[in-house]
C-alpha positions in Angstrom: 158.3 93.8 111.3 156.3 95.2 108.0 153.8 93.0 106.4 153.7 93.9 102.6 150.3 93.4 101.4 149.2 93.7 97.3 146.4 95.7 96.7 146.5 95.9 93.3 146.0 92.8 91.8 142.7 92.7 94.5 141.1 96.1 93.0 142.1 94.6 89.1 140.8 90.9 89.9 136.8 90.8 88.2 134.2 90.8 90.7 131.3 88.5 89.4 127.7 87.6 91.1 129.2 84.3 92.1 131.7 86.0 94.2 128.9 87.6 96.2 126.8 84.4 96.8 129.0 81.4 96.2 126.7 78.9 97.3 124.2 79.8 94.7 125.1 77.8 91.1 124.8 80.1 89.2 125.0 77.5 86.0 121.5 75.8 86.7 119.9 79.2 87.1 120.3 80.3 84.2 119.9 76.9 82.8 116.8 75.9 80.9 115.1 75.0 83.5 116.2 77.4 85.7 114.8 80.4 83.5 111.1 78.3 83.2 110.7 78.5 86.6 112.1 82.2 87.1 109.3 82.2 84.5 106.6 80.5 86.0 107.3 82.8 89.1 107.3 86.0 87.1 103.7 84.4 85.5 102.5 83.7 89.0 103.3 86.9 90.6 101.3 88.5 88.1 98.6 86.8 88.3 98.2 87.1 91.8 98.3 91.1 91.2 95.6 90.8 88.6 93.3 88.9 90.8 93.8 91.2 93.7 93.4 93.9 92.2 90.2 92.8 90.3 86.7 93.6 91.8 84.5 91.5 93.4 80.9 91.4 91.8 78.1 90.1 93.4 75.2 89.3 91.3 71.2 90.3 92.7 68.7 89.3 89.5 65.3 91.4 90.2 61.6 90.8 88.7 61.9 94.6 87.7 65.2 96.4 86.6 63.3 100.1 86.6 62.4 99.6 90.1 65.3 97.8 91.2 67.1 101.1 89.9 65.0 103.1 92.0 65.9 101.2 94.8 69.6 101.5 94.3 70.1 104.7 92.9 67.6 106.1 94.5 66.8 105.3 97.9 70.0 103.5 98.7 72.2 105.9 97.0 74.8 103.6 95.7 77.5 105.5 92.9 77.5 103.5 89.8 80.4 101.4 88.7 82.7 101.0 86.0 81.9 97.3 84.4 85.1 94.9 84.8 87.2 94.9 81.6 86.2 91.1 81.4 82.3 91.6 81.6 83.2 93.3 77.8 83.6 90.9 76.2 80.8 88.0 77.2 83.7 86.1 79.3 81.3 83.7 80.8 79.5 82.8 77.3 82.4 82.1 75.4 84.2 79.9 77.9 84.3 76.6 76.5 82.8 77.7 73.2 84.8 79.0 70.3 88.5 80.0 70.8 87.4 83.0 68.8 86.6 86.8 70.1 82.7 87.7 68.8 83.8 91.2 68.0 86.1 89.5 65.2 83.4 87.1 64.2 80.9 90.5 63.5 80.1 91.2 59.8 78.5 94.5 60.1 78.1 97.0 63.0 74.5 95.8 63.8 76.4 92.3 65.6 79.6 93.8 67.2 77.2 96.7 68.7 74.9 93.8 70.2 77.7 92.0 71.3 79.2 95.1 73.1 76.0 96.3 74.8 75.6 92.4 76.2 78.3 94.1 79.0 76.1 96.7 79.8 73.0 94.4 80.5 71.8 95.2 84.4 73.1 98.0 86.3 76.5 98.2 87.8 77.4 100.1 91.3 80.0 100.1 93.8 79.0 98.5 97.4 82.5 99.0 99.0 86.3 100.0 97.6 86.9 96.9 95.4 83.0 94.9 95.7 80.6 95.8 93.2 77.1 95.1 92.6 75.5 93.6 89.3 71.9 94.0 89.5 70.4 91.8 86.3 66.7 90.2 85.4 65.3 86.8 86.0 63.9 87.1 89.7 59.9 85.8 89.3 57.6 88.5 91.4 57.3 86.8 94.9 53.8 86.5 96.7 51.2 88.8 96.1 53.1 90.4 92.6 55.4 91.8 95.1 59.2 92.6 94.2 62.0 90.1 94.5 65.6 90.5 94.3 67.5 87.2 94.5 71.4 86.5 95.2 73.4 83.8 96.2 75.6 85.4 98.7 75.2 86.1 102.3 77.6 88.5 102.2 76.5 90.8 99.3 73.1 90.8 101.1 74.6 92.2 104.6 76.2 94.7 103.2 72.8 95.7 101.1 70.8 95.7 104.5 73.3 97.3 106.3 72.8 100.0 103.6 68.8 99.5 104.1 69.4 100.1 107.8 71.6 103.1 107.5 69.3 105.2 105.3 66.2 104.5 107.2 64.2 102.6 104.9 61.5 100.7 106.7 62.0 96.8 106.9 61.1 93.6 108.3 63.2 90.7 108.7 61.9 87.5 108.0 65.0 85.4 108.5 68.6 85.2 108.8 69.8 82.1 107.5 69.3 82.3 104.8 68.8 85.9 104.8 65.5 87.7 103.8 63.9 90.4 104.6 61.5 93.4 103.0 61.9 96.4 102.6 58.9 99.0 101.8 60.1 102.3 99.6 58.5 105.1 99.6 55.8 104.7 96.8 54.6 102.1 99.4 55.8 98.8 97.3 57.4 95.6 99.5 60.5 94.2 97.9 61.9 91.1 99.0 65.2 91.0 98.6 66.4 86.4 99.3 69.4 84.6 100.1 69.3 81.6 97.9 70.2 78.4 99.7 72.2 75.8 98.0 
């Protein structure tokens, strides 16, 4: 007995995607509303990468940026850091203000150069891989016109006296929730360096 079997109209017969995954409709998926949700996806992947991949800044504001630079730099040895692409343009000051860039508001270099150097205000430096630290000015002086540094995370200030610990520096802690403690440098000033509490 010979079975005779047609290959060729098989091999000439079009192969389409539906053919591969026929329970898949292909018609509402590239529908409308299909391709604003492939969108919305697409949107939400990448925003996800963005934010990922973006550092972390912690924020310390210090009575005394020339001292809290001799701190860092200095006695901690922390590299400096690059400044997030949005800390260039004043992100947190124009939220909710004008729908308009500053630098295309500027009539003469004198205004787009201030608003440029408003993102190097403070000092920048990398604590870990992808965590950086923003040191700015407001901190008052603490008790006896000593030195204060100031932040609102518990975590940013482990990781600075776990630093403090590691190179040395002498250091008292005063308490741990919130966190502060002192540390003395080596020109014999005390720097208090505060959790903020909520």
């Amino acid at each position: 007995m010979v079975i005779e079997i047609s290959v060729v109209s098989f091999l000439l017969s079009p192969l389409t995607l539906g053919s591969f995954l026929p329970s898949l409709p292909l018609d509402s998926l590239f529908s409308t509303q299909g391709i604003m949700v492939m969108l919305l996806a697409a949107y939400a992947g990448a925003m996800w990468m963005f934010l990922t991949s973006a550092p972390k800044v912690h924020t310390v504001m210090v009575s005394d940026l020339e001292i809290a630079r001799q701190l860092y730099e200095g006695l901690l040895d922390l590299p400096a850091a690059e400044v997030p692409l949005h800390y260039y343009y004043n992100y947190e000051q124009t939220i909710g203000a004008t729908g308009i860039d500053p630098l295309y508001m500027s009539t003469g270099p004198s205004l787009s150069s201030k608003v440029m150097n408003n993102a190097n205000d403070g000092l920048w430096y990398q604590l870990k891989k992808n965590t950086q630290l923003h040191v700015i000015t407001g901190a008052s002086l603490g008790s006896k016109n000593q030195q204060r540094h100031v932040c609102f995370d518990h975590d940013c200030l482990e990781m600075i006296l776990m630093r403090v610990e590691m190179r040395g520096l002498k250091l008292k802690i005063r308490n741990h929730k919130p966190l502060n403690f002192l540390v003395k440098d080596y020109e014999g000033r005390v720097i208090e360096v505060a959790e903020v509490a909520n």
